[in-house]
Phi, psi and omega in degrees: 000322170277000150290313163313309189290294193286296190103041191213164176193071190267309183323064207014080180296045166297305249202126177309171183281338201303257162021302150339267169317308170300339195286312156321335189304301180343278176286351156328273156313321206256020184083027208249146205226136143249203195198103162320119130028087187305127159285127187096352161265167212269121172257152142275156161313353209240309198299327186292320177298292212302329185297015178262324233243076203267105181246032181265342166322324196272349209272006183255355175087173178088018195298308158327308159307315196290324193275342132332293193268007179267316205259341195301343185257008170263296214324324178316306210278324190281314197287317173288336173253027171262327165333299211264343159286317112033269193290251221307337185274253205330322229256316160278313190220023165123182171288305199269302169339313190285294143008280200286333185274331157320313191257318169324293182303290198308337183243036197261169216283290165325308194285274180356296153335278189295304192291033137232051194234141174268087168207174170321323186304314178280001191271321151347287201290354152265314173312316185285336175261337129346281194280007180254344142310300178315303180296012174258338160293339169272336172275332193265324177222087179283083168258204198266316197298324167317296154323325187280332179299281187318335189311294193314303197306276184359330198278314188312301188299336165283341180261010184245335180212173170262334176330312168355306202251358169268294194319309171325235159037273196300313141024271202278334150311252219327303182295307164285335151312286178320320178297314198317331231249286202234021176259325217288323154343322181263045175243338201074049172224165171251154195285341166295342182280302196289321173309294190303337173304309166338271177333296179298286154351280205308331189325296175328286198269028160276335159279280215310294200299334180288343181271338189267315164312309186275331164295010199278281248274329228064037162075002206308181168197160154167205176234189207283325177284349153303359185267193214238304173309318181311293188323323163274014177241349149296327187285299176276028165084349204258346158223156181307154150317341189261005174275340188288283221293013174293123172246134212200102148017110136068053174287008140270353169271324152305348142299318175250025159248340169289309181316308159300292181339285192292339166307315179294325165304304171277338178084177197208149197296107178254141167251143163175141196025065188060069145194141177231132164198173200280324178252011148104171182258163171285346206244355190330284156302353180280274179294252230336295201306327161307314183263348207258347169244144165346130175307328195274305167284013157284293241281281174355309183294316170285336200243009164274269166348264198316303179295344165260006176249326196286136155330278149078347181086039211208142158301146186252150177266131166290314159308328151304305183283340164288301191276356173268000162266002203265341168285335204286322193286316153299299181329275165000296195299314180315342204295322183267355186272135199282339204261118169233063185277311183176176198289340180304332188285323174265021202288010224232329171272021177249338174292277185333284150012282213276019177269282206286335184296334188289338223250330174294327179278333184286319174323284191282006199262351202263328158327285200317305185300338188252059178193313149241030151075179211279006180311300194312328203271299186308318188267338198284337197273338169268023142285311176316317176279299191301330183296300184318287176008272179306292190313326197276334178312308183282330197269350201302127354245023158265099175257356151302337191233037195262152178210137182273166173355286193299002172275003193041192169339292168262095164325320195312309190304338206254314190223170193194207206032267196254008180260322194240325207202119197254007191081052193220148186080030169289337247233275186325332161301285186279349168281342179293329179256019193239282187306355162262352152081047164316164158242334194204179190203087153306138191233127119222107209262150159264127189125169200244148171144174152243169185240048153264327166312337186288316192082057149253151181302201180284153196221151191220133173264151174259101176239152180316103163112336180306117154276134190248169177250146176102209199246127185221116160297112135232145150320141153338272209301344174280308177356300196274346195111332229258280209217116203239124183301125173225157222224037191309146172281158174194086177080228191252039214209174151216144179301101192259159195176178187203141176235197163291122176215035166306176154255215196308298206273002163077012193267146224279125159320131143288012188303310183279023190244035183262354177270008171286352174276000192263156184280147140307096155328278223212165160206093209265108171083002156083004203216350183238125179251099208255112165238152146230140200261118154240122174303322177293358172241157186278135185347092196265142166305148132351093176281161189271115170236147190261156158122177152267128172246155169223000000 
């Protein structure tokens, strides 16, 4: 919004603008004005933050319209990116390849998610899977024009994440073996020939994208401590000095790659199975991917894989067998990374996946066929989509908080933040106290908002270990220990918010677990947990709820 408006790009530029900016366009059209970051005044890194977080948008009521004119412009971005799964599956194996990787990908849970969300992950994982096509259309005929294509896609996928440049690297190795192995043969070239066409061509579309990146900005130049952000997190110690004095191209975009940088150095509050820590587990993405995606797409992913590396008698397509590997080699890749929030950071391995597995299963199934005849080829891949379907079907409308089987019952034990509980099921809350003629509520929410914009009854804050009486809300994530909900009065509203409320020692709070002697109500939008405590009557077990309760 503040690139729309101002044509500045202060607001903590952790994340390039393009991706931003669309989300932005929405309230953008319908008339919403902000107020930037003041220039020349002494900001903090913190003042820089919170200026992202414009929750004055919301403070006129309509809030449901708002998040509408917030979320209308990912939808474009999901639909390009079932387009390039579409195109690129039928352009390698066909109709029914295409069949499957569509209807696999367009239901799988995650993604259903994040593309009705205003946030960066689906415009990335479309843009990134864009541009990891051009470049495989450019491995096979490296002209000027291909080149100059990936260029464009590549600019795109640099103005939507700084991942661009964790991803890239393994990617495009991966990718260029495999042609070196079993592609470059079908160009008709000798690998010297096809290098120097290579050489010349990548030049080209390495200027296009670097040209495009920097017209984002308007050509801008200086140097990096002129940026506003950069300038407070020198004054306050958190980058050296001597990096403000770099002078560089569009040094906001280089800013908020400095931003990330130092984010992943300190790292961020990570969860997973009772245990918390600042720089994240190794194993994070290994288990996300394991429990938040669908069975039918494991399977898929393994029995693709298998059908597009075996020989099988058959020719193998390289592009296929690179993208039915390439999700296990980002999951791989995740293993160093300090930042461990949720499957959303890797959504990038579901384009793909479902590309090269469909087109590895379809492989293996016309093997499978000339050996037990045409059931297997006719029935597994519209088994497969009906199986996705029913799953997508069963999770409809949390699908922020879907975790398959093997996550059992309480998901919450393995995982929490953008994986169970986003600050989602505020909507689900007040109509539940509404058809039940609540009156008053203890609260502790994960999220930012007041809770009137909800039409909720009167709240009471909840902190940890305050016992309450009556009807009572926790977040998943206060729930588990992690991030505990506050509830200020303000004006005719109370102010909601979160702090930390681990101790010293990174270990989780028990403040909220005295509600386990209590029945499970309700569990709303998968992220909200509703009991009521009446002290007079006696103390019941728990119940086992599967599930979503709505």
């Amino acid at each position: 919004m503040e690139w729309l408006q101002e044509g500045s790009y202060t607001a903590w530029p952790e994340n390039p603008p393009l991706a931003r900016v669309i989300v932005a366009l929405g309230p953008y059209l319908n008339g919403h004005i902000i107020t930037p970051p003041t220039q020349g005044e002494q900001q903090t890194m913190t003042d820089y933050f919170f200026a992202s977080y414009d929750m004055k948008y919301f403070e006129m009521g309509a809030i449901e319209e708002k998040l509408g004119w917030m979320r209308i412009f990912v939808l474009p971005l999901f639909l390009l990116s079932v387009g390039i799964v579409w195109y690129w599956a039928r352009a390698l194996g066909g109709n029914r390849a295409a069949f499957l990787a569509v209807g696999m990908y367009a239901l799988l849970p995650p993604i259903l998610a994040h593309s009705g969300l205003a946030t960066t992950d689906i415009g990335f994982s479309a843009f990134f899977t864009l541009s990891i096509f051009s470049f495989a259309r450019w491995l096979n005929k490296p002209t000027y024009r291909r080149a100059c294509i990936f260029g464009v896609c590549m600019a795109a996928a640099l103005l939507s994440k700084y991942s661009t440049l964790a991803f890239s690297p393994p990617v495009a190795l991966l990718l260029l073996v495999l042609f070196r192995i079993y592609g470059l043969a079908q160009t008709g070239l000798s690998g010297r020939n096809w290098g120097l066409r290579a050489l010349k061509s990548a030049a080209v579309g390495i200027v296009v994208a670097f040209l495009l990146v920097w017209a984002f900005f308007g050509f801008s130049a200086g140097t990096l401590g002129n940026e506003p952000t950069i300038q407070a997190a020198i004054q306050e110690g958190a980058i050296p000095a001597a990096y403000g004095n770099l002078w560089l191209p569009a040094p906001e975009w280089f800013a908020g790659l400095g931003l990330l940088m130092l984010h992943n150095q300190q790292g961020h509050l990570a969860y997973i199975a009772g245990e918390v820590s600042v720089h994240g587990f190794w194993y994070f993405y290994l288990l996300t991917t394991l429990v938040k995606t669908p069975l039918p797409f494991l399977l898929l992913l393994l029995a693709g894989a298998t059908g597009a590396c075996l020989h099988l008698d058959r020719p193998r397509n390289w592009e296929a067998m690179a993208l039915s590997l390439l999700p296990f080699a980002i999951i791989l890749g995740g293993l160093t990374s300090n930042i461990n929030i949720g499957i959303r950071h890797i959504l990038i391995i579901y384009p793909l996946g479902a590309i090269g597995a469909s087109i590895g299963l379809m492989r293996l199934l016309g093997y499978v066929t000339e050996r037990y005849g045409a059931l297997w080829k006719k029935a597994v891949p519209p088994a497969l989509v009906l199986w996705q379907l029913t799953i997508a079907a069963m999770a409809y409308p949390a699908y922020l908080s879907y975790f398959n089987p093997i996550a059992g019952e309480e998901p919450g034990e393995l995982l929490i933040d953008s994986d169970l509980d986003w600050g989602q099921g505020m909507f689900e809350l007040a109509e539940f106290c509404r058809k039940n003629k609540i009156e008053s509520l203890s609260l502790s929410y994960f999220g930012l908002g007041q809770d009137c914009w909800y039409g909720l009854p009167v709240i009471k804050n909840l902190s940890p270990d305050s016992v309450a009486e009556g009807w009572v809300a926790v977040s998943e994530v206060a729930y588990r220990g992690v991030w505990g909900g506050m509830a200020t009065p303000a004006e005719a509203c109370h102010s909601l918010s979160f702090r930390p409320i681990i101790n010293d020692k990174l270990q989780p709070s028990t403040g909220f677990r005295w509600l386990d002697k209590y029945p499970l109500k309700a569990k709303l939008a998968g992220s909200i947990r509703l009991y009521y405590i009446d002290k007079k009557e006696p103390v019941q077990a728990p119940l086992k709820l599967r599930g979503t309760v709505k």
